[in-house]
C-alpha positions in Angstrom: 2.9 -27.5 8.6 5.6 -25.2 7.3 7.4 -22.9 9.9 5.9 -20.2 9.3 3.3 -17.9 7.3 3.4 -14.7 5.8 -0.1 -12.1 5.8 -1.1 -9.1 5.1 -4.5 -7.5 3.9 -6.2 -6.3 0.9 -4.6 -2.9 1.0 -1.0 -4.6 -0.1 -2.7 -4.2 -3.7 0.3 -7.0 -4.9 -1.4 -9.3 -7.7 -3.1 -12.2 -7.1 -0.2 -14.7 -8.8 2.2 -13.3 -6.0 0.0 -14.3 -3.3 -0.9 -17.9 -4.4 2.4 -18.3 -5.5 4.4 -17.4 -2.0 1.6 -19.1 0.2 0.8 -15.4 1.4 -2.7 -15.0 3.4 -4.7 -11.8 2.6 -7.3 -10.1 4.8 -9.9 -8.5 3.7 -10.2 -4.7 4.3 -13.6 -3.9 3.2 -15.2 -0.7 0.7 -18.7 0.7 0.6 -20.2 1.3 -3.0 -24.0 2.2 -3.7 -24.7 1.3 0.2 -23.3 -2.4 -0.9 -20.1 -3.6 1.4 -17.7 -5.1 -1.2 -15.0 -8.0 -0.1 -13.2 -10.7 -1.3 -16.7 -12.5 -1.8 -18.1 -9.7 -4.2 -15.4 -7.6 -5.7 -15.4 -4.9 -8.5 -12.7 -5.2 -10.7 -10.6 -1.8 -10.8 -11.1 -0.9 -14.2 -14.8 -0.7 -13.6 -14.2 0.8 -10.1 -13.0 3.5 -11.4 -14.9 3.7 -14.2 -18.2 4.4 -12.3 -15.8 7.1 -10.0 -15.6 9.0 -13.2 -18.7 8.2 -15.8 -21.3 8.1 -12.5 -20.1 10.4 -10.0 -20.1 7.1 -7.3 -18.5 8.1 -4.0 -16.8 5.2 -2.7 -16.3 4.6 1.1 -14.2 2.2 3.5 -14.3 1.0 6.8 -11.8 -0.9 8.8 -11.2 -4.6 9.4 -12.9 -5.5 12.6 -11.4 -7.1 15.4 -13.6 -9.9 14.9 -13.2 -10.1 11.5 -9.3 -10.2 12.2 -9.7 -13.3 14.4 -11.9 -15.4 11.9 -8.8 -14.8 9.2 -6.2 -15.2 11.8 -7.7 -18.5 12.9 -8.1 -19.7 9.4 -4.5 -19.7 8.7 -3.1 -21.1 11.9 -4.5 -24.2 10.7 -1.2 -24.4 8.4 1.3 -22.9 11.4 1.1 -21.5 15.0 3.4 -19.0 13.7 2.0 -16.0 11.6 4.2 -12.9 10.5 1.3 -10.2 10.0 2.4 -7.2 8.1 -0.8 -4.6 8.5 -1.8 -1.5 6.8 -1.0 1.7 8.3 -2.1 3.2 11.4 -1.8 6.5 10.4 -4.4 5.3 8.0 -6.4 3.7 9.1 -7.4 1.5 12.4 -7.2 -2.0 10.9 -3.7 -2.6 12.4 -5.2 -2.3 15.9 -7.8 -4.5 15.3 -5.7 -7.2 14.0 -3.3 -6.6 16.9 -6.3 -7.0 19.2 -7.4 -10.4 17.5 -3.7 -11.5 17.3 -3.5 -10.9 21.3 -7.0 -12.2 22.2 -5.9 -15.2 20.4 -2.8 -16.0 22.1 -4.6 -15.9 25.5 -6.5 -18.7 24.5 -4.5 -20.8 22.5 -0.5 -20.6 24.0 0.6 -22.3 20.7 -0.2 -19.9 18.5 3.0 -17.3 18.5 1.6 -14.4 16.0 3.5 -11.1 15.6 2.0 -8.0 13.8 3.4 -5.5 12.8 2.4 -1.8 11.2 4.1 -1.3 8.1 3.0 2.1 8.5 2.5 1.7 4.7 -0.3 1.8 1.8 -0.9 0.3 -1.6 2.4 -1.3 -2.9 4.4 0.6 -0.3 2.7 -2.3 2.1 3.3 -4.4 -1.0 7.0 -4.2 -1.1 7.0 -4.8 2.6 5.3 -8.3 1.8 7.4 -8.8 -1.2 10.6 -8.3 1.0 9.5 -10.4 3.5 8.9 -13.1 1.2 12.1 -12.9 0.1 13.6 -12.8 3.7 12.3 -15.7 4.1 13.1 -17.2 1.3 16.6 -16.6 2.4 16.1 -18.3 5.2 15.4 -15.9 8.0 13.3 -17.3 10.6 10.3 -16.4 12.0 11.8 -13.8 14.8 14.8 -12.7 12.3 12.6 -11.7 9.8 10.3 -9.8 11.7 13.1 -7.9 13.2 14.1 -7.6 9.8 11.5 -5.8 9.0 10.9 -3.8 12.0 14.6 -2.4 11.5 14.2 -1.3 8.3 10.5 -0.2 8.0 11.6 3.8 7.3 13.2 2.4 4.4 10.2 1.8 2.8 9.8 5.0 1.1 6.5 6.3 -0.7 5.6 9.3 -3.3 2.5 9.5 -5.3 0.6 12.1 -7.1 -2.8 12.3 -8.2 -5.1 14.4 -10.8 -8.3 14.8 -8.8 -7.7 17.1 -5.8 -11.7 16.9 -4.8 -11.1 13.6 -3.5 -8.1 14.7 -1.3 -10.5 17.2 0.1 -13.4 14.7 0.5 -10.8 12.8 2.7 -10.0 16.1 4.5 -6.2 16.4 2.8 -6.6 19.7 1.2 -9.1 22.6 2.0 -12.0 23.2 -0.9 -10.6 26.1 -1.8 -7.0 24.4 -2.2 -8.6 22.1 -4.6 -10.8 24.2 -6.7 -7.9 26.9 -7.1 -5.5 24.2 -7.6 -7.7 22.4 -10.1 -8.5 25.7 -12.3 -4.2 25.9 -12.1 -3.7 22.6 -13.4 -1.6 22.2 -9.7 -0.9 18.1 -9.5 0.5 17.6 -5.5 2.9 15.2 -5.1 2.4 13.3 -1.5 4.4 10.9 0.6 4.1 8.7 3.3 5.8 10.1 6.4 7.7 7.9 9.3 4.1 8.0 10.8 2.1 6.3 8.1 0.8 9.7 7.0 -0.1 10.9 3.7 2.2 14.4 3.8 2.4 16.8 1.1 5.6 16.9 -0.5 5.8 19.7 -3.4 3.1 21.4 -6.0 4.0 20.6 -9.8 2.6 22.6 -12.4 0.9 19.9 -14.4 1.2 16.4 -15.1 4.2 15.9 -17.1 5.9 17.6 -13.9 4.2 15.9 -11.3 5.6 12.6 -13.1 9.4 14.6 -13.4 8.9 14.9 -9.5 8.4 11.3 -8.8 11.5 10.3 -10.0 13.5 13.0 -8.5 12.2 12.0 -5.4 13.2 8.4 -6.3 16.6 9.8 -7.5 16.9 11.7 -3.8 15.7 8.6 -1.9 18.1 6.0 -3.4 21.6 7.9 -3.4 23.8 6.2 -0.7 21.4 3.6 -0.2 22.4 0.4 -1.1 19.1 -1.6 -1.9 18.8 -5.1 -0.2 16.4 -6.1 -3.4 17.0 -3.9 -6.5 12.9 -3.7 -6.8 10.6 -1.1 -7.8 6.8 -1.0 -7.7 4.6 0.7 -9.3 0.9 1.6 -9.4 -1.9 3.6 -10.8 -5.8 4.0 -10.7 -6.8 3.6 -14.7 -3.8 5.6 -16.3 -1.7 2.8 -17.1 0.0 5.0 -20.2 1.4 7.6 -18.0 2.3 4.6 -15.5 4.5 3.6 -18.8 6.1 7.5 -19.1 7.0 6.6 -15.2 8.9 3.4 -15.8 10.3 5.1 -18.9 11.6 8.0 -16.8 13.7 5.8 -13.9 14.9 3.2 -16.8 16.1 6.5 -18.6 18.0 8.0 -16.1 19.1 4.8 -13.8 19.0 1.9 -16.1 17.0 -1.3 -16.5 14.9 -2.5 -13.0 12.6 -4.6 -11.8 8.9 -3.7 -11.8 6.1 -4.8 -10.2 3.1 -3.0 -10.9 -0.9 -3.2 -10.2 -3.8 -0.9 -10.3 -4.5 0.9 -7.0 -7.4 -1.6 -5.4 -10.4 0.1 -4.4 -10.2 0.5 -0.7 -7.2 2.6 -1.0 -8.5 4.1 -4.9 -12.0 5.3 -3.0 -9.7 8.2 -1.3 -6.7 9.0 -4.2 -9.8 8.5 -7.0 -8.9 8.2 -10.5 -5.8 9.2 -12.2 -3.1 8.4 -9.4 0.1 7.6 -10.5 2.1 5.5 -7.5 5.9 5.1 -6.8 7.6 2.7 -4.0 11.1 2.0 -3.6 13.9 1.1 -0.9 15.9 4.5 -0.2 17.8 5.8 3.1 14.4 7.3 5.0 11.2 8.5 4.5 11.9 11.9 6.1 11.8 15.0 3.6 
């Protein structure tokens, strides 16, 4: 058995190698698509997610992980360790995080063995995804099972988040903007750029007057987030939901102005894509605090 394992779920969005490859355990979060519930058994891939978003007019929808389903994953990998590091999507997104706290209690009731901390990344996407990634590394390092989740516990605000997308209907379908905010702002070409607050909240962050903007406004906000900061792993992810050119003009713009990094990039998965839709251009980094 090894000391201890590292999860998270579906929402992390990290590629598939990275999981297999670090021994990370993934919980399905479940997504809704022609009245058909779609997990790890049946997936779409992204590129035809979106695809039928666009060409078909499909509405996508999500539900949280159960509590029940949380157990039956939990219990699957404490056949490797008693000890499980749980790093959970967001509260402030969605309720998954309290079902797998429940699970992770109900199960250390009956089984005193098991020693299982979760905890809410108050994160999304490959903002949860750099959460895992650091952990990983933590351990790799060394930390132990308690260090490391105090590790991360400590430093979660650091975990900072900006995104923008080019479909405001779907923000409004998820009750983020008003109708009339998106049908003005679609007519004026207006591209919001959002981030995720100390909360776990998607929080509008600034208007940009098209897209080339919106993409400018990422990286200031990277620029912003990072000065003073010194950055534990010198990491960057990046994501998008089938606009992997402009993901490109991204990259381009941080190597431009602060030299070579590391990337890690993926499409947006559809649990999370169902509510930014098509078009969403995603940006995570380590900086000083998520506050504005």
């Amino acid at each position: 058995m090894s000391d201890y394992k590292i999860i998270t779920d579906s929402t992390s969005d990290m590629p598939e190698s990275f999981y297999e490859e670090n021994n990370v355990g993934v919980m399905c979060i479940p997504y809704i698509l022609n009245g058909v519930t779609h997990t790890e058994e049946n997936p779409i891939e992204p590129k035809e997610f979106y695809r039928m978003m666009r060409e078909d007019g499909v509405l996508p929808t999500t539900s949280q992980i159960s509590p029940a389903a949380a157990r039956t994953y939990l219990e699957k990998f404490l056949k490797e360790t008693k000890k499980l590091l749980v790093l959970a999507f967001s509260s402030g997104l969605s309720g998954s995080y309290n079902s797998t706290k429940l699970a992770a209690d109900m199960i250390m009731e009956d089984d005193p063995e098991a020693n299982i901390i979760v905890i809410d990344t108050l994160a999304a996407h490959l903002g949860e995804g750099l959460v895992v990634y650091t952990a990983v590394e933590n351990k790799k390092k060394g930390m132990s099972f308690e260090e490391n989740a105090k590790w991360i516990s400590d430093h979660i605000q650091n975990f900072i988040h900006v995104f923008t997308v080019d479909d405001l209907f779907h923000l409004h379908r998820g009750g983020r903007v008003s109708k009339t905010a998106a049908v003005v702002g679609t007519m004026m070409s207006i591209k919001p750029v959002l981030h995720v607050d100390h909360e776990g909240h998607l929080i509008p962050l600034f208007k940009a007057r098209g897209r080339k903007k919106a993409i400018k406004g990422l990286v200031d906000h990277y620029e912003e987030k990072i000065r003073g900061y010194e950055q534990p792993y010198d990491v960057v992810m990046v994501g998008h939901s089938d606009c992997a050119e402009e993901l490109e003009e991204v990259k381009a713009e941080i190597e431009k102005r602060f030299g070579k990094k590391t990337f890690i990039e993926n499409y947006i998965g559809p649990t999370i894509g169902a509510h930014t839709g098509p078009g969403t251009l995603t940006l995570f980094f380590m900086g000083r605090d998520r506050d504005n």
